[in-house]
N, C-alpha and C positions, 0 to 999 in steps of 0.2 A: 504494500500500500504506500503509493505518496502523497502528501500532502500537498495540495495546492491554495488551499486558505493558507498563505502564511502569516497573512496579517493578523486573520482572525486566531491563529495558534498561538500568536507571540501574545498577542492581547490575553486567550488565557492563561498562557505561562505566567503572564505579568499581573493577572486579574487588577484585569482592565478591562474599558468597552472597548469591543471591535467599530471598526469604521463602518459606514455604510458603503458598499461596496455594486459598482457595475460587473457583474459575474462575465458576463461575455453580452453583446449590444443586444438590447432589448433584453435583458436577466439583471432585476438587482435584488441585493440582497441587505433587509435594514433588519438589526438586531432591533429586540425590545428586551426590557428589564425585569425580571420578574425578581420584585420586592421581598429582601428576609429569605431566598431559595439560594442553596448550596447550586443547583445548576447557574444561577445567576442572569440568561436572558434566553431567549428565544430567537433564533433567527425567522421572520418572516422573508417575502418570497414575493416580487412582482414579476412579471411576464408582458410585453409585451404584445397586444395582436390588432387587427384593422379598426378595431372600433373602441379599445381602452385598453385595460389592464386586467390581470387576473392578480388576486392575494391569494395567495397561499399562507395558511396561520396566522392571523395576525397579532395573535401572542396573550397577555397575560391581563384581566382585568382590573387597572387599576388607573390612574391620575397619570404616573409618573410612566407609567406604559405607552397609555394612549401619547402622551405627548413626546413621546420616543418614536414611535410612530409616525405622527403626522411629521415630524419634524424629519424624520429620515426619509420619508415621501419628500418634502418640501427641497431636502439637498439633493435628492434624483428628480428633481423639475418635473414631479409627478403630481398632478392637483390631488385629493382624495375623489373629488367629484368624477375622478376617468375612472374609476374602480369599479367593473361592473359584475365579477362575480369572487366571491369568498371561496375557496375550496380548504376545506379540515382534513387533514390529514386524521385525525381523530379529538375526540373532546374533553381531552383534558384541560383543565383552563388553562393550562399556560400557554395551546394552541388556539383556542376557542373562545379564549375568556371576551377577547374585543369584538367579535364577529358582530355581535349587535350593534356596537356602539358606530362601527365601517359602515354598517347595513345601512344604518339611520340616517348616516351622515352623506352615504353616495350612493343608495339605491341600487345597491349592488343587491343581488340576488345571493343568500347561502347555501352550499350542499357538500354532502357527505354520504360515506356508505348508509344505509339503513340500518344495521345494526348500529351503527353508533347515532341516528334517529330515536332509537327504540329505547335506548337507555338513556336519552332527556326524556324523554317522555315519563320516565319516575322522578323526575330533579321534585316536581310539588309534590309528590308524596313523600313528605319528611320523615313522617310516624314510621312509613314502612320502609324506608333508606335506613332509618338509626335501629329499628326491632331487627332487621334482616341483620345489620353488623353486627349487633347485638349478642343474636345467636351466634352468627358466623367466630365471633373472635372467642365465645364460651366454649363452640366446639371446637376451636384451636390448641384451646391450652392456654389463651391469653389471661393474665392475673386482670382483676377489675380495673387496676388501676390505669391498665392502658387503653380502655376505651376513654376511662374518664379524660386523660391526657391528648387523644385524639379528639375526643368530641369539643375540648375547648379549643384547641387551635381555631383559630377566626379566619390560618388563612385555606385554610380543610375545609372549616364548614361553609364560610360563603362564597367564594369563588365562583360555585358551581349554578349559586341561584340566577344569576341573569343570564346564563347562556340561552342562547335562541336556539328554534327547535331547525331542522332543513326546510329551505324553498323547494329545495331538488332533491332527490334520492340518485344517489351514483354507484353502477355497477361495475364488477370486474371487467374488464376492456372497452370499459366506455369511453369514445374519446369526447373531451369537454366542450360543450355547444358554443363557442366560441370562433370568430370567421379568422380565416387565417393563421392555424396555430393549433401542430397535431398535440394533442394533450393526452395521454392516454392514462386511466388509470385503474392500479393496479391493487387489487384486493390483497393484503398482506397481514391475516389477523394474527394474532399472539401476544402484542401489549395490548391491543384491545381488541374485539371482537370484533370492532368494523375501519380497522385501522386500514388508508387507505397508501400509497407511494402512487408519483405522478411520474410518467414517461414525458419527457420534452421531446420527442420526435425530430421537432423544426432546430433545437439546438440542440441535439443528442444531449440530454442530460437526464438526470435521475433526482426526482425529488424524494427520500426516504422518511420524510418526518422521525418518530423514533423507532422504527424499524432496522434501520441501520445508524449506528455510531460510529464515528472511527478510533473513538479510545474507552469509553465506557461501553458496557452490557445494556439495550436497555431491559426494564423489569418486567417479566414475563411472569404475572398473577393469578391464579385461581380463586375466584369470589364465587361464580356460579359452579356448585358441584356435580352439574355433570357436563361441563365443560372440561376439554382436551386443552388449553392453553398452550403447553407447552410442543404438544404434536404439531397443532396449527403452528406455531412459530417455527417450525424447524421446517416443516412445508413448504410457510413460506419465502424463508431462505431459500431452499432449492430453488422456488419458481421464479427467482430472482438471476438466478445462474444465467451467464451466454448472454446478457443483454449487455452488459459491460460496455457503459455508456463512456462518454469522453470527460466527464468529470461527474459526481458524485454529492447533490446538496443536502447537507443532515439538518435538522430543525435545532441541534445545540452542536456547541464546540465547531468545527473547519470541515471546509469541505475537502475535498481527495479522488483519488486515482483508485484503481483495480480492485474494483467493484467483488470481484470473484474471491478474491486473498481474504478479503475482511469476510465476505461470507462465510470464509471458512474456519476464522479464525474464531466465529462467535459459535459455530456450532461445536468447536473443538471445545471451549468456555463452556457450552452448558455438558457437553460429555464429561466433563471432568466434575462438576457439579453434582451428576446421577453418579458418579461412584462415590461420593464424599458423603451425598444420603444412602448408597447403598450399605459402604462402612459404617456410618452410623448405627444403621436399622442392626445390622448384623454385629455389630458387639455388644448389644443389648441379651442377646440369646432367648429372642423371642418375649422379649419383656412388651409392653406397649410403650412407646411413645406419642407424646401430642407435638404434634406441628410446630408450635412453642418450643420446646424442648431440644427438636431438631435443630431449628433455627437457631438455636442458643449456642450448636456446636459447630454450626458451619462459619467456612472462615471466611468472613466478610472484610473490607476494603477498612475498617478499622473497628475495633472490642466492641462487642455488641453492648457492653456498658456505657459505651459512647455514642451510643445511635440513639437518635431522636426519635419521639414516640411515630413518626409517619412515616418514617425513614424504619423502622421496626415492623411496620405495617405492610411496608412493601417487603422487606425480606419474609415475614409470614407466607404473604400470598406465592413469593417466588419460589419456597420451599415445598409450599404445598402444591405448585404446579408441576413440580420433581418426584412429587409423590404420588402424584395424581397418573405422572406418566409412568410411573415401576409399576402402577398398582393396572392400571391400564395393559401393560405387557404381561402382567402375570409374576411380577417377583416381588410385589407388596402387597396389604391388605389392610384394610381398616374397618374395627367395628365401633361401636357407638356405646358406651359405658357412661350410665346416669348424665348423657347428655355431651359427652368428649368423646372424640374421636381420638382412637389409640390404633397404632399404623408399627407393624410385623413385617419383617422382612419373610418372604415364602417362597422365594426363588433359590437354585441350587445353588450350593459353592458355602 
């Protein structure tokens, strides 16, 4: 893999903001901020075609975002009023959080896959967002006190509530109704369900959102249980192989070269991951463990005594989507004991 963001690499070696940058004519790329987050901004994504602009992400909902935004529009002599359509790579806020505020301000139309439709469509039901985690983190293993720790975080809990629902629903090799400007995109679930990566055709490029990184993992969760999380990810890496586009755009950290190399290097990442829960599961000697407990043993990027209650949240689910896959192939099992699930290694060796 080479690096060809370098500005945007030294920026975060330096942590510093990256420039707004003209990616290649008609491609820029304006970072946004996202306030109090260890990842630190978001790169949004403009395109140009006959009649405006397409946004790609346009990043994190807050004050200092938007106005990181419009103002990196303003240095690429780009009005917001030419923006005429939104595409989400998926909806996390830190992708999604501004889509409304763009929408409002330039009539641009939003879309995204449907499953990640489907999953705003529960943002107002809060009763059943907080009971469903509720459960979910009792049958992890989670101690009480880290829902309490998650449920206050202000920027967890409301991020989520002003995102807007889609205009448009977009399928696997749809290309973007936009004149002048082959967009195709590409269904790539595993961090989320309806996570989507965009083909540039017209300027051979690859938009990855966080489907592809070029130096972190990104976090591949299990919340719905009988969801494959981790199969779908590793899928769809493969179906990302042989396009190996002429440069490579991620939604955080720099963009890069050989497209293939990094595919493989993240699937080699989680292979080494299933045998670190398989070692786990199996020096137990058939004891139970809760997803908690696993988690507690795996070696993350620093002591899980130091990880933040969201930042905890997310190694659960990625643990549990490692689990979900042994158990899936047949070399794990879990059953449900007064309301926890406790998860047996059952494969040979």
């Amino acid at each position: 893999m080479q690096v060809t963001g370098t500005l945007q690499q030294q920026a975060w070696r330096n942590r510093e903001f990256p420039p707004v940058e003209q990616v290649t004519p008609g491609v820029w790329s304006v970072p946004v901020p996202m306030p109090r987050n260890p990842l630190r901004y978001v790169i949004s994504y403009l395109i140009e075609h006959e009649a405006g602009f397409v946004m790609i992400d346009p990043g994190w909902n807050a004050p200092e975002s938007l106005q990181a935004l419009t103002g990196g529009l303003a240095a690429s002599g780009i009005p917001l009023t030419a923006v005429t359509a939104i595409l989400v790579t998926h909806v996390h806020p830190d992708h999604h959080g501004l889509s409304g505020a763009v929408r409002e301000r330039s009539g641009a139309w939003v879309g995204m896959h449907e499953k990640e439709d489907s999953f705003l469509s529960l943002q107002h039901e809060g009763n059943v967002l907080r009971h469903g985690m509720a459960w979910y983190l009792n049958w992890c293993g989670a101690p009480e006190s880290h829902l309490a720790a998650l449920t206050a975080s202000r920027e967890h809990a409301g991020a989520r509530e002003a995102m807007v629902r889609a205009d448009r629903l977009i399928g696997h090799d749809e290309l973007i109704d936009v004149p002048g400007l082959r967009l195709r995109a590409v269904w790539t679930p595993g961090h989320s369900p309806g996570h989507l990566c965009f083909h540039d055709e017209t300027h051979d490029l690859l938009l990855t959102g966080d489907h592809v990184l070029p130096r972190i993992t990104p976090n591949i969760s299990a919340y719905d249980m009988s969801a494959q999380p981790l199969d779908d990810y590793l899928a769809s890496l493969d179906a990302l192989r042989g396009i190996q586009p002429r440069e490579v755009l991620p939604a955080h950290e720099y963009r890069f070269t050989d497209l293939d190399s990094r595919l493989a290097a993240l699937g080699a990442h989680h292979r080494e991951r299933l045998g670190e829960a398989e070692d786990i599961l199996r020096a137990v000697d058939g004891k139970g463990l809760t997803a908690w407990q696993v988690a507690t043993q795996v070696s993350w990027s620093r002591a899980w005594d130091d990880l933040a209650s969201f930042q905890r949240q997310a190694a659960i689910g990625e643990v549990l989507s490692h689990l979900r896959y042994l158990q899936f192939h047949g070399k794990a099992d879990s059953a449900d004991t007064d309301g926890v699930g406790l998860w047996r290694w059952t494969g040979a060796g």
